[in-house]
C-alpha positions as CSV (number, residue, x, y, z in Angstrom):
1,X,0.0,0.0,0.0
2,X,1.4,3.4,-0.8
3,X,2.6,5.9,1.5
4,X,2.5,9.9,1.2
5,X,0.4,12.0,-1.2
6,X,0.3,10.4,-4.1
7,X,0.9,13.0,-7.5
8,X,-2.7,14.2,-8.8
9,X,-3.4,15.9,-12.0
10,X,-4.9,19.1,-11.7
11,X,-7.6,18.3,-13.8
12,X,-9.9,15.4,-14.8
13,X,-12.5,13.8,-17.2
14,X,-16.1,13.7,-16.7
15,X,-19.4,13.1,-17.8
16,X,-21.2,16.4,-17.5
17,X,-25.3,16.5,-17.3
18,X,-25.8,20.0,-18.6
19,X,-29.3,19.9,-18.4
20,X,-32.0,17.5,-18.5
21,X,-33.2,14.8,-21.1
22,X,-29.8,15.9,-23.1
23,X,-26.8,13.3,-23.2
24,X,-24.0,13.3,-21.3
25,X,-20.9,15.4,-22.3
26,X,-17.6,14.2,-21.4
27,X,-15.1,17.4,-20.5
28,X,-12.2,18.4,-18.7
29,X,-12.5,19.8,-15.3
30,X,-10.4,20.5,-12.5
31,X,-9.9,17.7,-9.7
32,X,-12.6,19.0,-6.7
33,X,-10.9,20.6,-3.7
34,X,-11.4,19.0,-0.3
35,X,-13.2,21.3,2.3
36,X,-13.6,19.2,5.5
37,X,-11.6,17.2,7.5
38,X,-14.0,14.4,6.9
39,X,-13.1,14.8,2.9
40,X,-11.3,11.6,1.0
41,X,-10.2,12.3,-2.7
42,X,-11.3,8.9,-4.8
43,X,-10.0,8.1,-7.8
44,X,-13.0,5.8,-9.6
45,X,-11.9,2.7,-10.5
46,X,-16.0,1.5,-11.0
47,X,-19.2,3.4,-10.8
48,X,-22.2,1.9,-11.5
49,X,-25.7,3.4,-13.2
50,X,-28.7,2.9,-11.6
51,X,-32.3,3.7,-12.0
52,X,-32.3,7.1,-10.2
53,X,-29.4,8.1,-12.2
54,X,-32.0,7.8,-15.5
55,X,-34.8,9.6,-12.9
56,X,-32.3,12.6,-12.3
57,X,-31.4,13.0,-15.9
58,X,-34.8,13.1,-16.8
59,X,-35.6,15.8,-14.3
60,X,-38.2,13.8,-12.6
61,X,-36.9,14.8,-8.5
62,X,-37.8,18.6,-8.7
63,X,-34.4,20.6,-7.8
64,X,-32.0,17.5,-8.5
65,X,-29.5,18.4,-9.0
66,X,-29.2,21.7,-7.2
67,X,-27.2,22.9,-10.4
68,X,-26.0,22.1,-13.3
69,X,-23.6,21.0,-14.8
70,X,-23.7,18.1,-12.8
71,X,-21.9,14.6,-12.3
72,X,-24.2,11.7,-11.5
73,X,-23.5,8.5,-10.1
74,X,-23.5,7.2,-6.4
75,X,-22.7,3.6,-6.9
76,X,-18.6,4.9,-6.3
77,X,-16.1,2.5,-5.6
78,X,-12.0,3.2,-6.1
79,X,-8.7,3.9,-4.4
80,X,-8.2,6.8,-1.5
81,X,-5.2,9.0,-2.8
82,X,-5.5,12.0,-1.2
83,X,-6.8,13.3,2.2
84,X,-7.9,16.8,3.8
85,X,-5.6,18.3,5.8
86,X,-6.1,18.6,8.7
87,X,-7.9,14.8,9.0
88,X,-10.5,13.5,10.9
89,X,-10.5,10.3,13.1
90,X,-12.2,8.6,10.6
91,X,-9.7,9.6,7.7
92,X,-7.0,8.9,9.6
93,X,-7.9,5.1,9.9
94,X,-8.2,5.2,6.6
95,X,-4.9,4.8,4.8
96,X,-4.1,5.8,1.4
97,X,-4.4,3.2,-0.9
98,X,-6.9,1.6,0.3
99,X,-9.8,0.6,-1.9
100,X,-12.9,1.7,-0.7
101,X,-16.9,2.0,-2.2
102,X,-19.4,4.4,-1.3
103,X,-23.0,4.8,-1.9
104,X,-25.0,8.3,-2.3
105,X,-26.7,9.3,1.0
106,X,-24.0,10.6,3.8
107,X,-21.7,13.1,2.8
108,X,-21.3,15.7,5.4
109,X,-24.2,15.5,7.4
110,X,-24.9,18.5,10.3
111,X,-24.1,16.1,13.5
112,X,-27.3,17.8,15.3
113,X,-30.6,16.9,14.0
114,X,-32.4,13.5,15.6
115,X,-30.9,11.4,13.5
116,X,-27.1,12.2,14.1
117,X,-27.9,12.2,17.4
118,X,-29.3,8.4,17.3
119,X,-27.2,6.9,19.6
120,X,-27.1,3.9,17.0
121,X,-25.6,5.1,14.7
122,X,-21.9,4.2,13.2
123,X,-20.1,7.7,14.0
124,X,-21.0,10.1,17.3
125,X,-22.5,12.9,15.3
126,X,-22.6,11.1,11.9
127,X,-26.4,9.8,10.1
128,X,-26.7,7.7,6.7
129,X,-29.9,9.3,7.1
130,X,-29.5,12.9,8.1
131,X,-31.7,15.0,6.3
132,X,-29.1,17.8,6.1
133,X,-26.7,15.9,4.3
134,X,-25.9,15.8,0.9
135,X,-25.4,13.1,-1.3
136,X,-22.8,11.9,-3.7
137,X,-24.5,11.7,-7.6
138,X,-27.6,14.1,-7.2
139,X,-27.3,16.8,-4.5
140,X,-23.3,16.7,-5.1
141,X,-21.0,15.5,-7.7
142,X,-20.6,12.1,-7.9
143,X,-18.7,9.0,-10.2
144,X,-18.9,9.4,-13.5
145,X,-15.7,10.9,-13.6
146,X,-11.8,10.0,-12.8
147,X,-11.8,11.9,-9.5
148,X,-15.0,12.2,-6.8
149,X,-14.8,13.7,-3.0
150,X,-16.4,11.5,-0.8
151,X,-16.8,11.8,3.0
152,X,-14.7,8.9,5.6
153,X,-17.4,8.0,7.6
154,X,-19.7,6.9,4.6
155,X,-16.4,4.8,2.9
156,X,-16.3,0.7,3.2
157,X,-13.0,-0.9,2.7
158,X,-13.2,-3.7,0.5
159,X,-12.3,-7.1,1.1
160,X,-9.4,-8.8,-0.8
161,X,-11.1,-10.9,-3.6
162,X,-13.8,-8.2,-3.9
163,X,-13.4,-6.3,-7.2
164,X,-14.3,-2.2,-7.7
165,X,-16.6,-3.6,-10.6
166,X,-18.0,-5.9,-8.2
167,X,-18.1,-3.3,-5.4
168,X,-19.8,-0.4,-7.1
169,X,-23.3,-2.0,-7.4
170,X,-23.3,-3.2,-3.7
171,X,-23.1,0.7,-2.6
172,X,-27.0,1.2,-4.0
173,X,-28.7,-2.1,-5.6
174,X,-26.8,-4.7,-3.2
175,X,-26.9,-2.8,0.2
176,X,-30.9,-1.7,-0.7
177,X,-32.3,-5.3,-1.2
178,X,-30.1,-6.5,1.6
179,X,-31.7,-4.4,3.9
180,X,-35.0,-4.7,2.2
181,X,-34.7,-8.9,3.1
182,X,-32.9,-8.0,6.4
183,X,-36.3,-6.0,7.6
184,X,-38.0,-8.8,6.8
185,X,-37.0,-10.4,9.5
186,X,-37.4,-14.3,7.9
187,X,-36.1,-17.4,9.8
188,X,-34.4,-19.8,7.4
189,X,-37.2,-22.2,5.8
190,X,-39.3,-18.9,5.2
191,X,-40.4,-17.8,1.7
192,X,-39.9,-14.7,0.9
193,X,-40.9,-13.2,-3.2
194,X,-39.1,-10.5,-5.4
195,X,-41.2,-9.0,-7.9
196,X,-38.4,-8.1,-10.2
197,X,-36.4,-10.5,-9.7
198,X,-34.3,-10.0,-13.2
199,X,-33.8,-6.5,-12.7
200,X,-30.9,-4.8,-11.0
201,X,-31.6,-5.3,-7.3
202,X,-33.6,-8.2,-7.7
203,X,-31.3,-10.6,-9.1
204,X,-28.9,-9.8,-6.5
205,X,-31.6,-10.5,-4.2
206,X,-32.4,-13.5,-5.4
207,X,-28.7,-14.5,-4.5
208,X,-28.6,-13.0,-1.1
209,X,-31.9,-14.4,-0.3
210,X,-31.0,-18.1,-0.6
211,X,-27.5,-17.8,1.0
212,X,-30.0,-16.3,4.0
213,X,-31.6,-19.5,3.7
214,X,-35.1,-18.4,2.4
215,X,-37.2,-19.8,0.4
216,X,-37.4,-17.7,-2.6
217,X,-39.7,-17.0,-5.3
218,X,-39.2,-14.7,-7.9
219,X,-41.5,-12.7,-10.3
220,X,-41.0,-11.0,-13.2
221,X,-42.8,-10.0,-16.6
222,X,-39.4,-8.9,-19.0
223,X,-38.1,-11.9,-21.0
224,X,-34.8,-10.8,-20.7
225,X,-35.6,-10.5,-16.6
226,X,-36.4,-13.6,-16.7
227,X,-34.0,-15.1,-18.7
228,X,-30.9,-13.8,-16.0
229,X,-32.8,-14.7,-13.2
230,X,-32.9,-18.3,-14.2
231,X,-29.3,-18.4,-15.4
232,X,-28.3,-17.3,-12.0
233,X,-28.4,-21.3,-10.6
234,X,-30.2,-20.6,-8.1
235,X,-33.1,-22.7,-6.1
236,X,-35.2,-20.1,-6.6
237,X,-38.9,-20.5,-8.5
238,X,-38.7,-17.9,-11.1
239,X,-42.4,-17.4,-12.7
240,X,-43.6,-15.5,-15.6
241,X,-46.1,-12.9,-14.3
242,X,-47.6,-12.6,-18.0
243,X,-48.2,-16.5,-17.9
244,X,-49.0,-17.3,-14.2
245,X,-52.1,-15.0,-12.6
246,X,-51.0,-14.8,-8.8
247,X,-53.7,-16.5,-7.3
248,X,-52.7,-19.6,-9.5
249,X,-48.8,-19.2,-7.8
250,X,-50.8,-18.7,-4.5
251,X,-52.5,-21.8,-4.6
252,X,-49.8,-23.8,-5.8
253,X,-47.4,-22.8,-2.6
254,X,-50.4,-23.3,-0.6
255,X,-50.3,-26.9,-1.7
256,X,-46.7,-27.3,-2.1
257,X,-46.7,-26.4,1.6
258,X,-49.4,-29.0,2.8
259,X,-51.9,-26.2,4.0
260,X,-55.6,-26.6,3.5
261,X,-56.7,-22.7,4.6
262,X,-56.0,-20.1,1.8
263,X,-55.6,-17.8,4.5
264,X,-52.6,-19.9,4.7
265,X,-51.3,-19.8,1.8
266,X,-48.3,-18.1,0.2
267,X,-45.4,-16.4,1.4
268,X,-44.2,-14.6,4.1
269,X,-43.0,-11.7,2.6
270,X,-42.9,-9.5,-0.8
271,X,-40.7,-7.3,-1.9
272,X,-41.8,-4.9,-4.8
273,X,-39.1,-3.5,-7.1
274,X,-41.1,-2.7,-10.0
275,X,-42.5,1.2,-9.9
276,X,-46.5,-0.3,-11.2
277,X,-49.7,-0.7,-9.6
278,X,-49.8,-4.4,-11.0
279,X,-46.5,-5.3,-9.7
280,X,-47.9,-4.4,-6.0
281,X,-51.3,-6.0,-6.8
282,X,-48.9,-9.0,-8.1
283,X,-47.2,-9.3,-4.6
284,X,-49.4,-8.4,-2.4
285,X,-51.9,-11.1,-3.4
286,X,-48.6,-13.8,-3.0
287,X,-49.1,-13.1,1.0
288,X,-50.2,-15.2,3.3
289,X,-52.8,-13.4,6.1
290,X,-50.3,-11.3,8.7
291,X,-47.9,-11.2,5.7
292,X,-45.0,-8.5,5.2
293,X,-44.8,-6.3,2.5
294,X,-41.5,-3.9,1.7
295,X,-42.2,-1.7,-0.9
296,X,-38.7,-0.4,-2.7
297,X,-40.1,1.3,-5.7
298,X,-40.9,5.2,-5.5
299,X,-43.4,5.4,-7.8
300,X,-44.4,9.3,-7.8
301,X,-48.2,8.9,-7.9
302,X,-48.1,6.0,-4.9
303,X,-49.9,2.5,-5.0
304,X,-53.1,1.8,-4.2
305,X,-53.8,-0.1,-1.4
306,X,-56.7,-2.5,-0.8
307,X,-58.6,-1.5,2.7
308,X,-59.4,-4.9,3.0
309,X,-56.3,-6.3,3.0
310,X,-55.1,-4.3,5.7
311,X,-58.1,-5.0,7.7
312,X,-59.2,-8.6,6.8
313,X,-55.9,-9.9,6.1
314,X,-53.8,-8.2,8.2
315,X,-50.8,-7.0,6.0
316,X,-48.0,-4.7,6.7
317,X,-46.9,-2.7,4.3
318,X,-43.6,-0.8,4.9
319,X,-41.0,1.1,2.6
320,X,-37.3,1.1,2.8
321,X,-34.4,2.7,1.3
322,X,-30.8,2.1,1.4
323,X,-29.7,0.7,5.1
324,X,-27.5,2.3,7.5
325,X,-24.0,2.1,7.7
326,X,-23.5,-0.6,9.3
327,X,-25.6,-2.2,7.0
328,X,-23.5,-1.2,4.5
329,X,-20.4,-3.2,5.7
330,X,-22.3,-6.1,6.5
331,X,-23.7,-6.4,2.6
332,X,-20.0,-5.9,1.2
333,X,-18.8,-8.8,3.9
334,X,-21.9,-11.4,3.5
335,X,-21.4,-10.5,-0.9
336,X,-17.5,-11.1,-0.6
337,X,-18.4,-14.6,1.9
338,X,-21.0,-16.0,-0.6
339,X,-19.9,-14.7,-3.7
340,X,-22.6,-13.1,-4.4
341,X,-22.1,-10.7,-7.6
342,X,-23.9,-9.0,-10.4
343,X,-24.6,-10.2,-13.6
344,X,-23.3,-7.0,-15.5
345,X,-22.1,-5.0,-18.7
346,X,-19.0,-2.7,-18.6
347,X,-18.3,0.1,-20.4
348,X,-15.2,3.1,-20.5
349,X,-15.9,6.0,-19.5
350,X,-15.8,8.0,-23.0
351,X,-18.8,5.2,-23.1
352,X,-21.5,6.3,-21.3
353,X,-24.0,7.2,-23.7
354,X,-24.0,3.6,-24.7
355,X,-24.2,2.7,-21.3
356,X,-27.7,4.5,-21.2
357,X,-28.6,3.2,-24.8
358,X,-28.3,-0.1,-22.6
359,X,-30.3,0.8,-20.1
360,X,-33.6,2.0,-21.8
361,X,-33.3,-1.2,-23.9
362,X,-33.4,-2.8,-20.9
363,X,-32.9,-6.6,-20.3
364,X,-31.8,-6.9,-16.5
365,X,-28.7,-7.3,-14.4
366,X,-26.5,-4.1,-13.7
367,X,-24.3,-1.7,-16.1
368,X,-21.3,-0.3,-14.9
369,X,-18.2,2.2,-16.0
370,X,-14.6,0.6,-15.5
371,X,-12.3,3.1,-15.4
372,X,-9.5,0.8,-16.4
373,X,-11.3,0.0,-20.4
């Protein structure tokens, strides 16, 4: 591992959103400046592109970013090769060399609202959550680019093995549906369903699921979904939505369980990925009475939800986003001790505007920039 302040140009490449529903321009800027003692210069080895990256080019958050231009991308992982001077505590531990990942939510948070004063969180002071902060890729510059400021306390060393390609889609997709299947709070032998199972975050949930030990189905309505999910290997039951109503799938895991009561049947748990009304009609119907659903999506207008499931059936319905960061370490160690990685495309940086091409084509599994192509 090196020692010292490694050389740094003074300027960099990056992929510039100058305003929105327009391409990506790659220019030359300078390298950002660090401005707390929190601050860690990253130079990107992988960033990844996920679905709010499409959502902030297409100016769907109102006031993301805060200006433009603007560098997207908060699935960050690379090499530490430069810190603030004077460092923090949390810096300091953090040698340079080391290879670290970040996600979005985290940077610089205000150390004095409720939730960086929850006394469980990682850092005295510090909050994945606080509402004050900024985050890397929408309210702040973020990957696509050679160089990206991120702050210590929101940085996860990774594991020998583990690769930056590999890393970058844990620090959004992989430590979301982890935490989505962690709040489900499943004993091994439970089932547990992903509606989306091919996309992004589900087919990495798919993976984590069954190291967990659940019993896992998974839905999804894209032949190309559906197509990944099943080349995965995986135990899983991976059904065609289009060709399977879900009260047929109910009935038949009522029966493959030995249960008699359709109150009985079906799983213990959903999780919705998908951003439709029929994806959430989908799941929700897949539960059991006193069933759990986690709703990951952010659809803008909401789903509807049926009165009568709520009362009759007793279901939860709860959302979740992200995970904190200890949850964050514990997704990078439980990928690297179970292998777990996406099924992905690269692409050089220069290549971004294929990258998206990708994307809106669609057909599952993550896309990511590798700064060494």
């Amino acid at each position: 591992m090196a020692s010292g302040q490694p050389s740094i140009p003074t300027h960099m490449k990056a992929q510039l959103l100058e305003a929105y529903n327009t391409p990506y321009a790659l220019k030359e800027i300078p390298v950002p400046a660090l401005t707390s003692p929190n601050d860690l210069l990253i130079r990107l080895d992988a960033a990844g592109y996920c679905h709010t990256d499409a959502v902030i080019a297409e100016g769907e958050w109102a006031n993301v970013p805060r200006q433009f231009p603007h560098i997207s991308g908060h699935e960050i992982a690379g090499t530490i090769v430069r810190k603030a001077s004077p460092s923090s505590t949390a810096a300091d531990e953090l040698p340079i060399g080391t290879r670290v990942a970040s996600p979005g939510r985290g940077y610089n948070p205000c150390g004095e609202c409720f939730e960086c004063r929850d006394p469980g969180n990682d850092y005295e002071g510090y909050s994945f959550f606080c509402p004050r902060s900024v985050s890397n890729g929408s309210s702040k510059h973020g990957g696509f680019a050679e160089y990206v400021v991120v702050d210590a306390r929101q940085v996860v060393p990774l594991p020998d093995g583990l690769s930056a390609v590999d890393a970058a889609p844990l620090m959004c997709a992989g430590v979301t549906i982890y935490s989505a299947l962690k709040r489900c709070n499943l004993s091994p032998g439970q089932r547990v369903g992903i509606i989306g199972c091919g996309g992004g975050l589900g087919h990495l949930g798919l993976q984590f699921a069954e190291a967990m030990g659940l019993r896992v189905t998974g839905v999804d309505a894209a032949p190309g979904a559906l197509e990944l999910a099943k080349s995965l290997g995986t135990k899983a039951h991976i059904v065609d939505a289009r060709a399977t109503p879900a009260e047929d799938l109910v009935r038949h895991i009522g029966k493959e369980d030995g249960k008699t009561d359709r109150a009985d049947f079906g799983l213990d748990a959903v999780l919705i990925l998908p951003d439709t009304q029929k994806s959430f009609d989908y799941g929700t119907t897949l539960l059991r009475n006193h069933g759990l659903c986690i709703v990951v999506s952010f659809l803008e207008r909401g789903f509807q939800v049926s009165a009568s499931d709520l009362v009759f059936r007793d279901l939860t319905i709860r959302g979740t986003m992200l995970g904190t960061h200890e949850t964050l370490h514990e997704t990078v160690e439980f990928a690297a001790k179970h292998n777990i990685k996406s099924v992905k495309q690269t692409f050089a940086l220069n290549k971004l505007g294929d990258l998206v091409d990708r994307y809106r084509a669609g057909g599952g599994g993550k896309l990511v920039l590798d700064m060494s192509l």
